[in-house]
N, C-alpha and C positions, 0 to 999 in steps of 0.2 A: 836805315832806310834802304830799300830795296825794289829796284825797275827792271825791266827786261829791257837786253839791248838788240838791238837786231843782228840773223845769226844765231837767237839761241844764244848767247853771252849772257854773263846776269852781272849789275851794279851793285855793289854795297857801297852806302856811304854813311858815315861818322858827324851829327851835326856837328859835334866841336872838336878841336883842334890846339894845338897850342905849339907858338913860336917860343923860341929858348934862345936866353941871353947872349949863347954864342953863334945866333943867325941862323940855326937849323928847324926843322920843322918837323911835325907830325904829316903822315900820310895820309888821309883822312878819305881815300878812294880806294879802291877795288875791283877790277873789272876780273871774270873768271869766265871758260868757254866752257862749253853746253855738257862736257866730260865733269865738272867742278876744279878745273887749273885753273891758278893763279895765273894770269897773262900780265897783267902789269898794273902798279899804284900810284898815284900823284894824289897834287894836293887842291881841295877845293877849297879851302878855307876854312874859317871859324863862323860857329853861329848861323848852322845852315836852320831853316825850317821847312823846306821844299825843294825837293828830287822830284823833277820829269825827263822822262827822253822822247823828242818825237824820232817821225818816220824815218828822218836821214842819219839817227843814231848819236846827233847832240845833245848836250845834256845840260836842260834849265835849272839853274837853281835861285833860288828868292833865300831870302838873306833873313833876318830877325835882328834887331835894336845889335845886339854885339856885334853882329857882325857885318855891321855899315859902319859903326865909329869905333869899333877895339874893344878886345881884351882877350886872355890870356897872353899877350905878350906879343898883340897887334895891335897897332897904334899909334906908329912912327911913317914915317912917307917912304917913297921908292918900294924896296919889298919887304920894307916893316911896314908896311901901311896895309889895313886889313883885306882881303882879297875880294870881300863882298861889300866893299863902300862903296859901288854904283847902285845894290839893292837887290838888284834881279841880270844875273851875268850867264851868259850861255858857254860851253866848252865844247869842243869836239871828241872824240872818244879817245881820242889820244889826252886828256887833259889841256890841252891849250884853249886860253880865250881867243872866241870866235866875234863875241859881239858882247857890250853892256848897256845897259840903258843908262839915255841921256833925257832929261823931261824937253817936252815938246811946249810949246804956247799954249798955256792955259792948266799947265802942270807943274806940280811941285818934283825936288827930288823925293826920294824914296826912301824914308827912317825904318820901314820894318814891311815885308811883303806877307800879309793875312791868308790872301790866298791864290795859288795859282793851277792853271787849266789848261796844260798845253796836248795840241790834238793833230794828226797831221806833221806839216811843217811849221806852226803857228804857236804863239803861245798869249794865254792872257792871262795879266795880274789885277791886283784890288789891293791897295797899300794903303799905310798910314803917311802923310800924316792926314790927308785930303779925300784917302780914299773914291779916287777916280778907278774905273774900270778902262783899262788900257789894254791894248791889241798889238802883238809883235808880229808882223806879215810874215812871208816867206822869203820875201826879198829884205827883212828886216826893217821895212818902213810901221812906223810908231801912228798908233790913233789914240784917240782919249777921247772919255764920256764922263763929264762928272758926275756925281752922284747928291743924293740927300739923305744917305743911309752913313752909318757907322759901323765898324766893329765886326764885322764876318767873318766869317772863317771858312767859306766854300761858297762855291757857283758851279752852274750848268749855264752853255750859253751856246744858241742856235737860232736862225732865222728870227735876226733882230732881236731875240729874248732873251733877259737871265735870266735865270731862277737865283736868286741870292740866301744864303742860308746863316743865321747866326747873327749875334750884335751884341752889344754890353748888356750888361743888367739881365733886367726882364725881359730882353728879348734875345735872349743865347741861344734859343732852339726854334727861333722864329725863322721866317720863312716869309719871299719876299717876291713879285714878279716885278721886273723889271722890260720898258721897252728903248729900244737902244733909238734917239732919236738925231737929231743935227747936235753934235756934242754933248749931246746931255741923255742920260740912263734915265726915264722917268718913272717915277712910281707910278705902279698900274694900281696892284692890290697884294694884299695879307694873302697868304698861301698856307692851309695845313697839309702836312702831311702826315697823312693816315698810314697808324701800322697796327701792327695784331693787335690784340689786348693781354697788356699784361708790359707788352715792350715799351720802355722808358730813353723815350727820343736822347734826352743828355747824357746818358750814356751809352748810346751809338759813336762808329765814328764815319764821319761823313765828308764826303770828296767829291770834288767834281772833274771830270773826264770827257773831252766834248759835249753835245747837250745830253747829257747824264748826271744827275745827282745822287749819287750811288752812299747809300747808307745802311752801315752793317751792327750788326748785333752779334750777341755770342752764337746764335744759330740761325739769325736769318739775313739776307742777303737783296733790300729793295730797291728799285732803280726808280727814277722819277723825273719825267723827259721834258725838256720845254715845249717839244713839237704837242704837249699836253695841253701846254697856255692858248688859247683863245681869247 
């Protein structure tokens, strides 16, 4: 996985990792400046599914089922205990943790983070196992919206709207508006999104990036805005 850091720096990172029986670890980070040098590596853990950096150059990462409860040879407490078992934990560019989430009233903890959206100084997640859409401020204060949706795998989210994209089954490539209300995300309506003909939505890959739902194919490149929702 690979982010731009601010500066001109670029991030690579390794979603897995692995701890070895004599206490040491895998590097699993890479920061390099705008020439391609190596500037410095740390560790972000095991079991990552999502790399963002916002504007101040910390770096969000959302975790996936291993690497909230262990494995490769994470799974013990103190600093055997796997480094993404809050779910969704933020670092500074230097690798240190800066912030992790704790659920708030009316939330679960965080078994696997589906999808994340951070823009600015801000970041928001969509997790299992409740699947709330939840909001990291800039002062790190915590919002929640439950939901009645499953299974995603990306969002766009701007002026009270999500665009939600993705779910189990038969609706992997669906597509979803959401309005963000008193705690609760409410279903508005079905959403298509329209592309060329010929291009086959399930294998695009799709992300969201403030209100942008950005969906790519082998040659094209379509964006899809909530400021679109009405």
């Amino acid at each position: 996985m690979v982010q731009l850091m601010p500066g001109g720096k670029v991030l690579i990172v390794s979603s897995r990792c692995r701890r070895f029986k004599d206490g040491t670890h895998d590097l699993n980070a890479e920061i390099y400046d705008s020439a391609g040098k190596l500037e410095r590596e740390f560790l972000l853990g095991d079991g990552i599914e999502h790399v963002r950096v916002d504007r101040r150059g910390n770096i969000w990462v959302g975790y996936f089922d291993e690497g909230v409860y262990g494995n490769y040879g994470w799974g013990g407490t103190g600093d055997a205990g796997p480094v993404g078992a809050a779910g969704l934990v933020a670092f500074n560019a230097e690798g240190k943790r800066v912030w992790e989430f704790q659920p708030i009233s009316g939330t679960d903890f965080i078994s696997d983070v589906y999808a994340l959206n951070v823009f600015g100084n801000e970041a928001w997640a969509y997790y299992y196992t409740d699947f709330p859409i939840v909001r990291v401020g800039e002062d790190w204060k915590v919002e929640a919206w439950t939901t009645e949706t499953s299974g995603a795998r990306a969002f766009a989210v701007g002026n009270g709207k999500v665009l939600l994209f993705g779910g189990y089954d038969h609706r992997r490539t669906a597509c979803r508006s959401l309005a963000l209300d008193d705690g609760k995300a409410r279903i508005e309506r079905d959403i298509s999104l329209v592309l060329s003909d010929g291009v086959t939505l399930s294998e695009a890959a799709v992300l969201g990036r403030g209100n942008i739902l950005h969906v790519m194919t082998d040659e094209t490149w379509y964006q899809f805005s909530t400021d679109s929702l009405k």
